[in-house]
N, CA, C and O atoms as a GROMACS GRO file, in nm:
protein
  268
    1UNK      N    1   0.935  -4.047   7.681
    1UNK     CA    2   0.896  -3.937   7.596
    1UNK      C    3   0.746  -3.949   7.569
    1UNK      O    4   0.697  -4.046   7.511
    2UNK      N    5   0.688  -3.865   7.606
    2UNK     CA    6   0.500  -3.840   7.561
    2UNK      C    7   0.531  -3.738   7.430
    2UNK      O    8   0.421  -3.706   7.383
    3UNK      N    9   0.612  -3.693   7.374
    3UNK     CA   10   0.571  -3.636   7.270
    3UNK      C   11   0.604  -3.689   7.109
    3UNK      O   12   0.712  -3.735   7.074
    4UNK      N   13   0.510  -3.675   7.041
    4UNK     CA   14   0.533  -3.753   6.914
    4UNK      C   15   0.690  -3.687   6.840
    4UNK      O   16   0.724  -3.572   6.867
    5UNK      N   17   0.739  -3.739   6.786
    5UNK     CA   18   0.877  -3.669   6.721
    5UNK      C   19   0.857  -3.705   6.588
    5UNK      O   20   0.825  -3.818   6.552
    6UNK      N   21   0.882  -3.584   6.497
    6UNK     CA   22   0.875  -3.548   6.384
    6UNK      C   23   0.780  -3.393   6.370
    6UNK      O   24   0.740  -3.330   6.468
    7UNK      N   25   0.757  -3.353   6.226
    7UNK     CA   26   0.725  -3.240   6.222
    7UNK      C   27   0.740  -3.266   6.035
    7UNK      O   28   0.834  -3.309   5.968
    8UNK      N   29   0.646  -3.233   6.008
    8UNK     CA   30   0.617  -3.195   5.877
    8UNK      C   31   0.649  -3.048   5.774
    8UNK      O   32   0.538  -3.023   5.727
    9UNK      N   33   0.730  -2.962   5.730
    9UNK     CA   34   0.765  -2.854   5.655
    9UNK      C   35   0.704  -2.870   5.531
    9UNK      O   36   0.730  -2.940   5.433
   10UNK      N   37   0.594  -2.770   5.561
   10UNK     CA   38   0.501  -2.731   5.410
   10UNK      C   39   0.498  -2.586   5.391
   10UNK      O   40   0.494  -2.502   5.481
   11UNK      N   41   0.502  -2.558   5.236
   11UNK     CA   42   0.478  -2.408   5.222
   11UNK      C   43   0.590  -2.315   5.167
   11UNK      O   44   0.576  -2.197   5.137
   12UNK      N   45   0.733  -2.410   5.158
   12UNK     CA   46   0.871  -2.338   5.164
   12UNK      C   47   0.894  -2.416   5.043
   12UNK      O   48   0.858  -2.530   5.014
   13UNK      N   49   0.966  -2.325   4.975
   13UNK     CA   50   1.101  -2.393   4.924
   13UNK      C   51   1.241  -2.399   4.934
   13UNK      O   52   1.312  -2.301   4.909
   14UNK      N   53   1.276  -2.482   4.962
   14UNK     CA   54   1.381  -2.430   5.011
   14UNK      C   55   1.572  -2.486   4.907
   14UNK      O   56   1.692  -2.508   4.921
   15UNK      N   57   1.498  -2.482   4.848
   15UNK     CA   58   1.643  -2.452   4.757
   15UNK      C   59   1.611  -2.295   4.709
   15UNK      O   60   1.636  -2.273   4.590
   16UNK      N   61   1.565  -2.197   4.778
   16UNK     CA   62   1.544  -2.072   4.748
   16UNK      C   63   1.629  -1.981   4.903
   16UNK      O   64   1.629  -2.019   5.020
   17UNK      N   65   1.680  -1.886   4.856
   17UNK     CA   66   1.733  -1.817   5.047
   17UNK      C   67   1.565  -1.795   5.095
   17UNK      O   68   1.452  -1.792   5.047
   18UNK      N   69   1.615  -1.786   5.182
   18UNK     CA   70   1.482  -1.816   5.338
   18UNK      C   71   1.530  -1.703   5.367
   18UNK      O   72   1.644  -1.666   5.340
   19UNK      N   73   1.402  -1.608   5.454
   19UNK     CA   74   1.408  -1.495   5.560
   19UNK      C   75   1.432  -1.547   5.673
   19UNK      O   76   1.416  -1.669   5.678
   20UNK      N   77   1.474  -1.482   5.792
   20UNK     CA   78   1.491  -1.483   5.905
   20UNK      C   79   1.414  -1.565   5.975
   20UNK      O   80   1.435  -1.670   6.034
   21UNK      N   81   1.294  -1.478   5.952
   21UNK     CA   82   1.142  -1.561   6.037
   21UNK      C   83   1.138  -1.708   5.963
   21UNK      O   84   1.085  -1.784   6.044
   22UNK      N   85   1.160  -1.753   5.886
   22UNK     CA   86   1.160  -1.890   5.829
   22UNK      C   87   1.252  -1.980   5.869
   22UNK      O   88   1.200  -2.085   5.906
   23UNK      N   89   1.371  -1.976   5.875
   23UNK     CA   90   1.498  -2.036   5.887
   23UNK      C   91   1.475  -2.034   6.112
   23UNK      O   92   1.531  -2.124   6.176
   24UNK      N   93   1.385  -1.913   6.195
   24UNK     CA   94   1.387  -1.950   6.295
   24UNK      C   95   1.257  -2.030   6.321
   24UNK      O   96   1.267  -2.110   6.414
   25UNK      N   97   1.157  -2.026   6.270
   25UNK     CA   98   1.066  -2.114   6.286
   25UNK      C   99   1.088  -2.308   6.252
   25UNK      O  100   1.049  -2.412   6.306
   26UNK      N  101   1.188  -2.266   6.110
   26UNK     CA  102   1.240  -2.434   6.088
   26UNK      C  103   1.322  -2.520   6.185
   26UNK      O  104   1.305  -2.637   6.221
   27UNK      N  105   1.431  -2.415   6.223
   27UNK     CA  106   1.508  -2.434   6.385
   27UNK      C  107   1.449  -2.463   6.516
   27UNK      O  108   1.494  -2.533   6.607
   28UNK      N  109   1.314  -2.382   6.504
   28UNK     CA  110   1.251  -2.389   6.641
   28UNK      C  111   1.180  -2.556   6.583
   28UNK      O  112   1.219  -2.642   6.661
   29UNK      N  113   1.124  -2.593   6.514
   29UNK     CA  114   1.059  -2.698   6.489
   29UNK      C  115   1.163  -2.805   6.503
   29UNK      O  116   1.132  -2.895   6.580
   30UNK      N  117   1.310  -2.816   6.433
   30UNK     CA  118   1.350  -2.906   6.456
   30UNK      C  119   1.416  -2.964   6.614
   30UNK      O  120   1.451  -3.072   6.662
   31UNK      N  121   1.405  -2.796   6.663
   31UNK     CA  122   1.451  -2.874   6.791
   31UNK      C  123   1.324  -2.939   6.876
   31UNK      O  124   1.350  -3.025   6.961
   32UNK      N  125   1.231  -2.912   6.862
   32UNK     CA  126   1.111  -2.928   6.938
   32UNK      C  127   1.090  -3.088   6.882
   32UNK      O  128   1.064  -3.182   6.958
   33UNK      N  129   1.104  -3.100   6.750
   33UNK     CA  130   1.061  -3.262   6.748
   33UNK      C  131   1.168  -3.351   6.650
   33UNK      O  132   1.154  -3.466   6.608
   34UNK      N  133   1.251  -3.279   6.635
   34UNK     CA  134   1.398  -3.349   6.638
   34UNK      C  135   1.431  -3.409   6.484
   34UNK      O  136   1.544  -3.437   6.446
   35UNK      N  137   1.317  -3.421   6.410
   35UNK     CA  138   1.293  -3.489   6.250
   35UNK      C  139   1.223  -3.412   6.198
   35UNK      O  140   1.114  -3.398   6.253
   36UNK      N  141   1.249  -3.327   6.073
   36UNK     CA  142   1.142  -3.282   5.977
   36UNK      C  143   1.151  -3.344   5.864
   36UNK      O  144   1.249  -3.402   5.815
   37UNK      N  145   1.045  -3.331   5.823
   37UNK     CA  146   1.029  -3.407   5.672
   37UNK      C  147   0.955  -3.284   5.570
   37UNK      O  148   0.853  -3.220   5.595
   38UNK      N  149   1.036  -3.276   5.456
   38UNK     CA  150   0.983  -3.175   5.383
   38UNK      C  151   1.005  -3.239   5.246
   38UNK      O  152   1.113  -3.251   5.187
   39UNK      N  153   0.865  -3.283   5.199
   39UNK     CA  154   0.878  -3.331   5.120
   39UNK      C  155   0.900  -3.272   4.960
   39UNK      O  156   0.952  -3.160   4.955
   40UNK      N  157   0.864  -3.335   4.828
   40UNK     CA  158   0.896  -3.268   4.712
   40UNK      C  159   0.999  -3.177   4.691
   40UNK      O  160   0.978  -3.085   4.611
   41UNK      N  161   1.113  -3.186   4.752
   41UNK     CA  162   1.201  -3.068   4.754
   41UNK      C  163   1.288  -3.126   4.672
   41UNK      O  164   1.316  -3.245   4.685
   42UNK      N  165   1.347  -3.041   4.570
   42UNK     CA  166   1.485  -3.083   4.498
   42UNK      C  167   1.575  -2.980   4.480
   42UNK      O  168   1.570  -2.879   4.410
   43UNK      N  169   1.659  -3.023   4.556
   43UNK     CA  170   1.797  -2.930   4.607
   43UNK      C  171   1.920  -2.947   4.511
   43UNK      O  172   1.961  -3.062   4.491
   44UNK      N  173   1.968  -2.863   4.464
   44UNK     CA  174   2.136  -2.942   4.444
   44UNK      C  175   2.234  -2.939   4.538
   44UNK      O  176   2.214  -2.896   4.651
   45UNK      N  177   2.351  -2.988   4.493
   45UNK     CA  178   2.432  -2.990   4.596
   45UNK      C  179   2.471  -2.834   4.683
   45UNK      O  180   2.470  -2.819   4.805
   46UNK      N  181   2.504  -2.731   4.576
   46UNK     CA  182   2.514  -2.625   4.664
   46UNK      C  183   2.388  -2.574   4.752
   46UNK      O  184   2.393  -2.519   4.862
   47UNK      N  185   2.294  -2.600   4.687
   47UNK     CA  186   2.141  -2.574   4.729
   47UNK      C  187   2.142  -2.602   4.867
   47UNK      O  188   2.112  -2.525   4.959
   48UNK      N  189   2.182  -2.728   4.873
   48UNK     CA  190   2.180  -2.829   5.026
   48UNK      C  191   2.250  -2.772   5.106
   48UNK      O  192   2.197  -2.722   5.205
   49UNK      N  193   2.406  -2.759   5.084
   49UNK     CA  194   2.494  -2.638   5.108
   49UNK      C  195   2.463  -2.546   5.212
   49UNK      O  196   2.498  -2.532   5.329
   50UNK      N  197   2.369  -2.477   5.116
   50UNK     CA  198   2.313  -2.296   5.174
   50UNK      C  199   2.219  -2.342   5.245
   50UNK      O  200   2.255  -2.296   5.353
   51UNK      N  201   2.089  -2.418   5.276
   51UNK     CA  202   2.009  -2.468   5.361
   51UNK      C  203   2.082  -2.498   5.452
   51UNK      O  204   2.066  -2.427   5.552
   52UNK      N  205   2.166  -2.584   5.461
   52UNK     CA  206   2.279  -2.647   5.605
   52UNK      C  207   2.326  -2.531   5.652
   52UNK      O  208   2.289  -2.507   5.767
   53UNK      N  209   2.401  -2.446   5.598
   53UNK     CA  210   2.460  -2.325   5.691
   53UNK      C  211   2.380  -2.233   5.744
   53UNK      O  212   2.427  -2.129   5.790
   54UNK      N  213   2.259  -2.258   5.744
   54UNK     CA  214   2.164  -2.209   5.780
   54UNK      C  215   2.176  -2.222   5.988
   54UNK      O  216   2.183  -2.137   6.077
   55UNK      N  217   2.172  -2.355   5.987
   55UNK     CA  218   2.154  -2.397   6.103
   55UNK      C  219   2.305  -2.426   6.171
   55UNK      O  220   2.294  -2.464   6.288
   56UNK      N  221   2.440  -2.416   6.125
   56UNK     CA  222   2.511  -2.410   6.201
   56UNK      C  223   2.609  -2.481   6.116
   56UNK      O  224   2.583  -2.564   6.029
   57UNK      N  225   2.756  -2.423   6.166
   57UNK     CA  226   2.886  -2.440   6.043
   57UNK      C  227   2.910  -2.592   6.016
   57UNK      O  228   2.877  -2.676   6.099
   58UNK      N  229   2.950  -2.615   5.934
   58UNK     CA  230   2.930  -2.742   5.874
   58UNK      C  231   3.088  -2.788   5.893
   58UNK      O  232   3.189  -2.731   5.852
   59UNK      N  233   3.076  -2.900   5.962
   59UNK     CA  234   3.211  -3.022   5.942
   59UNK      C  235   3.243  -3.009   5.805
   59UNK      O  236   3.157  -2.976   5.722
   60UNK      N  237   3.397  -3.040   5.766
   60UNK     CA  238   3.417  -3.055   5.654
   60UNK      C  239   3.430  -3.182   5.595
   60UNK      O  240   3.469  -3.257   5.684
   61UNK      N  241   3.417  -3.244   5.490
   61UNK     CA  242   3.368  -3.350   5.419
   61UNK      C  243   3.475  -3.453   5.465
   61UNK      O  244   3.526  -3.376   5.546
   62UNK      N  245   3.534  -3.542   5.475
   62UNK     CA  246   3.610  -3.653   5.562
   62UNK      C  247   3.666  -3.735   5.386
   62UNK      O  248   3.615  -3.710   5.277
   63UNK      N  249   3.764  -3.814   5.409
   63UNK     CA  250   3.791  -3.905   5.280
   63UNK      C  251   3.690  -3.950   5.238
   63UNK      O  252   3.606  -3.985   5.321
   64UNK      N  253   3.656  -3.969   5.074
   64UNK     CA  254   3.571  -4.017   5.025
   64UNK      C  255   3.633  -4.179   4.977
   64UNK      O  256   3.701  -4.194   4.875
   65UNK      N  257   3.592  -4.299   5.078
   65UNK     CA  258   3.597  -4.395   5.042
   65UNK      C  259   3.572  -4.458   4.908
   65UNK      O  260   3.613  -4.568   4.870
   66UNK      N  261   3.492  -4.364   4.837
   66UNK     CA  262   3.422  -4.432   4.752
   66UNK      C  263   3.487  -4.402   4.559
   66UNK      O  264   3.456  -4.444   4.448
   67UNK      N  265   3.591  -4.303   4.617
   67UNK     CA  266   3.668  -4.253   4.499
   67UNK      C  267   3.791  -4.348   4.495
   67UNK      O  268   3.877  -4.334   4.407
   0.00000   0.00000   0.00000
């Protein structure tokens, strides 16, 4: 691999809904370098939720060992 992997997300918030053009530019970035990092963001759980279904249907949650 010659290309650096990662990618930095500035400018968004994203515990907010995203437009189209946003949600395909974040897609196009993550596939291109496989890690984004977006920092200062504080999501809640549904928050996280609606960002994830963004990019494609979500597995459902598996036993929680920890209960």
């Amino acid at each position: 691999m010659d290309a650096p992997i990662g990618a930095e997300v500035r400018g968004i918030d994203l515990s907010r809904p995203l437009v189209e053009a946003d949600v395909s530019a974040i897609n196009d970035a993550w596939r291109k370098r496989l890690v984004l990092l977006a920092r200062g963001q504080r999501l809640s759980d549904p928050q996280l939720l609606t960002f994830s279904r963004y990019f494609g249907e979500l597995d459902p949650p598996g036993p929680n060992p920890y209960v």
